[in-house]
C-alpha positions as CSV (number, residue, x, y, z in Angstrom):
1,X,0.0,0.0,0.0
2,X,1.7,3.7,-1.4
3,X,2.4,6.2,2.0
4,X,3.3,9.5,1.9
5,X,5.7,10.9,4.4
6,X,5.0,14.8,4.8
7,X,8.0,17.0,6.0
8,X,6.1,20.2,7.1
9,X,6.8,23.5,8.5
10,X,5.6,23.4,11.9
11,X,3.1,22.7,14.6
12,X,0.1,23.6,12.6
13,X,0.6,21.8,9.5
14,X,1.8,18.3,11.8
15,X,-2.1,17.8,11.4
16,X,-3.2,19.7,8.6
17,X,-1.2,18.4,6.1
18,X,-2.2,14.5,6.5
19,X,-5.6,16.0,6.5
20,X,-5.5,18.0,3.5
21,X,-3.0,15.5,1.6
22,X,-5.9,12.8,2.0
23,X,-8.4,14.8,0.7
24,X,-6.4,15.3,-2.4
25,X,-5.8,11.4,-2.7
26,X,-9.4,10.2,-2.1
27,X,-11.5,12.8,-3.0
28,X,-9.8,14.6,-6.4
29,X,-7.4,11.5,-7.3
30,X,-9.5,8.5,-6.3
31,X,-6.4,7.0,-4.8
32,X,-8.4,5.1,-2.1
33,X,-5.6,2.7,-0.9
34,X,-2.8,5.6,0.0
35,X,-2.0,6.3,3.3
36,X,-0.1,9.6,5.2
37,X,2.0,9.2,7.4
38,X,2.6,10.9,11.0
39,X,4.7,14.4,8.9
40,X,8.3,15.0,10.1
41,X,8.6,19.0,11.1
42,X,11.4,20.8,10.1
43,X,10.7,24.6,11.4
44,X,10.8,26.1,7.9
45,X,13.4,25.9,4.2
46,X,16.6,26.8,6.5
47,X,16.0,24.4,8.7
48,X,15.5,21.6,6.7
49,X,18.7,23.0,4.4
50,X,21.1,22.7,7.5
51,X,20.0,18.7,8.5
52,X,18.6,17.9,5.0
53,X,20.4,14.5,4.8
54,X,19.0,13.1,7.9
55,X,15.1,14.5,7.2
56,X,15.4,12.3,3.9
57,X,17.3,9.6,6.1
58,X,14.2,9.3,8.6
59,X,11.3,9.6,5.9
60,X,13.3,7.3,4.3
61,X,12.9,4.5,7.4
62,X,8.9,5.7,8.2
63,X,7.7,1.8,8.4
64,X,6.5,1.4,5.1
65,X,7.0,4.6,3.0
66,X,6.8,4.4,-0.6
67,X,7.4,8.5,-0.9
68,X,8.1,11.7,0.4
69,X,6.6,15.1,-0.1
70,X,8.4,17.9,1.0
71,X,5.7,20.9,1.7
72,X,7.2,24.4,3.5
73,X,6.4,27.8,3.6
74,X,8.6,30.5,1.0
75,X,7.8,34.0,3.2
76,X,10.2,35.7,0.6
77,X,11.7,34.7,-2.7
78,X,11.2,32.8,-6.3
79,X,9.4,29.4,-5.5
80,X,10.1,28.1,-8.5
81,X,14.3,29.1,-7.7
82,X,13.8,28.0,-4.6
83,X,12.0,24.9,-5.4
84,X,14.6,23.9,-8.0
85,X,17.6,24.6,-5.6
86,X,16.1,22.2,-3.4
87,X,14.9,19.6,-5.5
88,X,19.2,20.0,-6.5
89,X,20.3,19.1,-3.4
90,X,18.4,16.4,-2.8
91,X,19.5,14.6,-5.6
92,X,22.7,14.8,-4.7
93,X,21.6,12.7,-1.8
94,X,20.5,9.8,-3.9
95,X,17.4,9.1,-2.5
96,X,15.7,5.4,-3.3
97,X,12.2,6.8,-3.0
98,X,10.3,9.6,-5.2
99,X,10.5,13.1,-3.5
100,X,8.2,16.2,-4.6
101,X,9.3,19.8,-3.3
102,X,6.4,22.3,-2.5
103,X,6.7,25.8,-1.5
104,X,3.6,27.7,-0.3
105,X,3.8,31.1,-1.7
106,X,4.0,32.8,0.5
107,X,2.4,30.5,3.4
108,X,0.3,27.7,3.8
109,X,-2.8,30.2,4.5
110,X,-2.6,31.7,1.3
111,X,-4.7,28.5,-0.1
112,X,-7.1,29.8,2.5
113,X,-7.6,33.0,1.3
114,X,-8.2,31.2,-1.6
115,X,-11.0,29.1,-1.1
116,X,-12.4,32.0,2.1
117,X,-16.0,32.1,0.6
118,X,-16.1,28.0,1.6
119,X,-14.5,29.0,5.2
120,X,-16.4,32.2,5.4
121,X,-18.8,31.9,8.6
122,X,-16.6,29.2,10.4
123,X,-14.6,29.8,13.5
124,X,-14.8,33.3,14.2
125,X,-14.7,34.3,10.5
126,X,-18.1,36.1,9.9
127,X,-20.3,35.0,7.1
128,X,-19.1,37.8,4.3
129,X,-15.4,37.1,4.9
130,X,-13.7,38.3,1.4
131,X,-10.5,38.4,0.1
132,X,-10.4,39.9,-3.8
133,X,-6.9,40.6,-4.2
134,X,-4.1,38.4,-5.2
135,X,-3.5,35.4,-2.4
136,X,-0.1,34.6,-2.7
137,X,1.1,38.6,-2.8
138,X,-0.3,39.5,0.8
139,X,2.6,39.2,3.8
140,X,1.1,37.5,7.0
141,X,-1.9,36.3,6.2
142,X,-2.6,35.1,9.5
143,X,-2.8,38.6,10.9
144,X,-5.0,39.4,8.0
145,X,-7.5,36.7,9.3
146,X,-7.5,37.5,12.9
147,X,-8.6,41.4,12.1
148,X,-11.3,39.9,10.3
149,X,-12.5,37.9,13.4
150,X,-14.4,39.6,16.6
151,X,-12.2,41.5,18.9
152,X,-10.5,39.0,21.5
153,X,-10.3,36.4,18.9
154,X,-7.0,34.9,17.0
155,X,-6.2,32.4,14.6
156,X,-4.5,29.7,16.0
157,X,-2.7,27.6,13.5
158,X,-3.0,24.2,15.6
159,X,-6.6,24.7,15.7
160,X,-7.5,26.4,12.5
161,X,-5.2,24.7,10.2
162,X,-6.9,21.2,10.5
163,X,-9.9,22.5,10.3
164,X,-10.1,24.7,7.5
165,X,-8.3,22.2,6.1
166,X,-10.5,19.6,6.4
167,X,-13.4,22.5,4.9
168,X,-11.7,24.5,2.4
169,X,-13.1,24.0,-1.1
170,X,-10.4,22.5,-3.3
171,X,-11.3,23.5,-6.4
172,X,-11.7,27.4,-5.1
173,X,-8.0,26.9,-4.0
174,X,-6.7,26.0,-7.8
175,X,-8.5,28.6,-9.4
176,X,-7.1,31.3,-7.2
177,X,-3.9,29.9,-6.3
178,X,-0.7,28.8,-8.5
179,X,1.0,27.0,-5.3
180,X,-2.4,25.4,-4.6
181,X,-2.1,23.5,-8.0
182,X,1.5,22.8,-7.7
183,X,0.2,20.6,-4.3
184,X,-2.1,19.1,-7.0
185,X,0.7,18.7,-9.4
186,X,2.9,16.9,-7.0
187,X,0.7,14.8,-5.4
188,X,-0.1,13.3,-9.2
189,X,3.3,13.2,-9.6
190,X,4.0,10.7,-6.6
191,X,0.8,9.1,-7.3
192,X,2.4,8.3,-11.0
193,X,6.0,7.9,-9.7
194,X,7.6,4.5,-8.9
195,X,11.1,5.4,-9.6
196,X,13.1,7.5,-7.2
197,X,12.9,10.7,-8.7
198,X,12.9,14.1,-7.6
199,X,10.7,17.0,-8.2
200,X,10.1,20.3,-7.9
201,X,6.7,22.3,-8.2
202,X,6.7,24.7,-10.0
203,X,8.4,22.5,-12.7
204,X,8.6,25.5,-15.1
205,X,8.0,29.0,-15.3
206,X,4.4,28.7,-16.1
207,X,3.4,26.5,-14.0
């Protein structure tokens, strides 16, 4: 049976992710017999960069893993660059199971932005939450979201991320957001892959 081992960006996305990436598998890609695995969390792209060699090591050894799908945050800078520079260095590591790179431009709550009018009315969002302008240009998102909630109330990724997660309109996301249909991208791309190559998303400029 195929499993995915996440490496995320933090606390938030530990449950998010396995949520979200299992949506994707069942729901859009009909890839019933996948599993997700418990993600490794590597507190962001420099972070992973300096112990990158042992985060591919222990996805590597997850009982059972078939492929990894590396899925981080880009506050500043190219994601496709940064993506590619990755994707580089881990081949350079001769990995024996496929790997996709993902960067979230420019954070994982862009994609929520993205699909708002699905989220709009849930957890201290009120029911005409709106957000018109391009998603992945805004810096700190999650500020944005708590003025938009009642006075005294914050978003939380460790609550919020699973849940909107587990809500957010898919298709919403990938027509608003580019790094929303890279995820989509990549997850076909393990689904497809068997030998152990490495990707990055975007794979091309217009992408």
């Amino acid at each position: 049976m195929p499993k995915i081992v996440p490496i995320v960006e933090g606390d938030g996305e530990m449950e998010a992710v396995p949520i979200l990436l299992r949506r994707i598998l069942h729901d859009r890609l009909r890839a019933y017999d996948w599993q997700v695995s418990l993600p490794k969390k590597a507190h962001g792209l420099p972070a992973l960069r300096k112990k990158l060699s042992n985060f591919i090591r222990y996805a590597q050894i997850e009982p059972e893993a078939t492929h990894i799908l590396i899925i981080l945050d880009l506050d500043d800078g190219c994601p496709m660059i940064e993506a590619q520079a990755l994707a580089e260095e881990i081949r350079q590591l001769t990995p024996r199971l496929p790997v996709a790179v993902v960067l979230a431009h420019r954070e994982y709550e862009a994609w929520f932005l993205a699909s708002l009018p699905s989220l709009a009315g849930r957890d201290g969002l009120p029911p005409d939450a709106f957000y018109g302008d391009e998603v992945e240009n805004i810096r700190g998102v999650k500020g944005w979201i708590t003025r938009q909630m009642p006075r005294g109330t914050i978003y939380k990724e460790t609550s919020h991320q699973p849940a909107w997660s587990a809500q957010m309109d898919l298709d919403m996301a990938e027509s608003r957001s580019r790094s929303f249909q890279r995820l989509l991208n990549a997850i076909t791309f393990l689904r497809d892959s068997t030998a152990p190559i490495v990707s990055p998303f975007p794979m091309n400029a217009n992408n």
